[in-house]
N, C-alpha and C positions, 0 to 999 in steps of 0.2 A: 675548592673541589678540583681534583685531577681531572683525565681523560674519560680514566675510567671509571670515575663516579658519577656516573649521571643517573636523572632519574625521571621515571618516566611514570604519567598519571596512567591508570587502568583505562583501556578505551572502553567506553560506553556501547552498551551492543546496539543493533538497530533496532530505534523503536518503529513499529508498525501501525499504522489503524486499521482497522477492516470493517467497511462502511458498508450496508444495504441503502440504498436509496430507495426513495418513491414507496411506492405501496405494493413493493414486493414484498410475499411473503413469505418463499420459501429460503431458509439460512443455511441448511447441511453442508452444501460446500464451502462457504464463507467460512462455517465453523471446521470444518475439515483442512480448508488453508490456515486459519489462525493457527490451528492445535500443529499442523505443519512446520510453521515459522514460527512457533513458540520450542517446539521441540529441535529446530535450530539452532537455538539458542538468542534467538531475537526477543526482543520485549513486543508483546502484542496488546494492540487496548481493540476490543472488540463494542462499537459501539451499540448494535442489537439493530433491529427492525425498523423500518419504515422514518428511516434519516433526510432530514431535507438537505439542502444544498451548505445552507448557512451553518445548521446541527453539524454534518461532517467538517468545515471551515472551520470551525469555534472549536469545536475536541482537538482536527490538527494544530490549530494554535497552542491551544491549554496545555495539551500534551507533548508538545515539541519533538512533535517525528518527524522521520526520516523518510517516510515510504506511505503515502494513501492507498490504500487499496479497493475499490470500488468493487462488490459483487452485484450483476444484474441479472435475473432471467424472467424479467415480465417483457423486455421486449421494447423499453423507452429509454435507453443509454442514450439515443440520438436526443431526446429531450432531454434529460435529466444530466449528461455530463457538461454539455456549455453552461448551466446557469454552477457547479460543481467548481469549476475551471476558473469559473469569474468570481466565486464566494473567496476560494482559495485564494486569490489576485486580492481580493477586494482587504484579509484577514494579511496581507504580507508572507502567503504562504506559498505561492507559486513556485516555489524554490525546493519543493517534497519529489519526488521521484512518484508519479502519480500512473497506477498500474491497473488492470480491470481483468475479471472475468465473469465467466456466464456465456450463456447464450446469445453472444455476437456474430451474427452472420459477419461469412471472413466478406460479402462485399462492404460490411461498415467498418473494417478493421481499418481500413487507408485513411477513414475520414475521421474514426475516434481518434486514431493518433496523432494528425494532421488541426486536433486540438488541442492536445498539449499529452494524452497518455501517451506512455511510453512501450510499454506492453499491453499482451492481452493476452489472457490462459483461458483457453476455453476447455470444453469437458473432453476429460483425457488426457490432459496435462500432465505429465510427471512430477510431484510435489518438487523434487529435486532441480527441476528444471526451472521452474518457480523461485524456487530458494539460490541457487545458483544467477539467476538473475538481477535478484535485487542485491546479491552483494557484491556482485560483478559493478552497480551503477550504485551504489554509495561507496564503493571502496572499503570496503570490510568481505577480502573475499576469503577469508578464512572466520569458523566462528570464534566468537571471544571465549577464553577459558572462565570459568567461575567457579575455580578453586584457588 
C-alpha cells in the first residue's frame, strides 16, 4: 500500500443516553433534547422515567456512550447526581462526558459541576448550543455523514 492508499474506518457518531432520574416525572424536554441530538446526527438511547443511579450506570455501560445526559426538574440533582457520579465510577464509566439539564438553580450550577458534570442546559438553552457542546468535548465537532 502506497501513500495514497490509506484507509480509514467510518467514525462512529456520538452515542448519547438521556437519563431522567428519581421520581421525576415530567420528560418533554429530555425528549425535545434527544429528538435534538438525534437530528444531529448522534445515536441517542433515551432510557424513559424514573431511572435510578445504578439503571442510568448499567445502560451507559451496555450501551457504550459517549455522553450521559441527565434531565432533572423535581428539584433533587443535589441528591440524586453524587450517588449518579459514583454508579458511573463504580460501572468503569466515569470516562463519559456527563451533562444536565432542568431546573437548576445557577447557585447549584458550581457545585453540580464541581462533581464531575460538565455542563448544564437549563430552560432556554439553544438546542444548537447543546449540540455544539457535546461535540466540542468528545471531538466529533463536525457531524458524521450517513451516506
Amino acid at each position: 500500500m502506497n501513500d495514497q492508499e490509506t484507509t480509514h474506518a467510518p467514525e462512529r457518531p456520538v452515542r448519547i443516553l438521556v437519563a431522567k432520574p428519581g421520581l421525576d416525572g415530567h420528560d418533554r424536554g429530555a425528549k425535545v433534547m434527544a429528538r435534538a441530538f438525534r437530528d444531529a446526527g448522534f445515536e441517542v438511547i433515551y432510557t424513559g422515567l424514573f431511572q435510578t443511579p445504578e439503571m442510568i450506570a448499567n445502560a451507559a455501560l451496555q450501551e457504550d456512550v459517549d455522553v450521559v445526559g441527565l434531565s432533572i426538574l423535581s428539584g433533587a440533582h443535589m441528591a440524586l447526581f453524587p450517588p449518579i457520579v459514583e454508579a458511573l465510577r463504580a460501572v468503569g464509566r466515569d470516562d463519559v462526558l456527563l451533562i444536565a439539564g432542568g431546573t437548576i438553580p445557577a447557585d447549584d450550577i458550581p457545585k453540580v459541576k464541581a462533581m464531575g458534570v460538565a455542563e448544564v442546559f437549563g430552560p432556554g438553552t439553544r438546542l444548537q448550543d447543546a449540540i455544539r457542546f457535546v461535540r466540542e468535548h468528545t471531538g466529533h465537532s463536525t457531524p458524521t455523514s450517513t451516506t
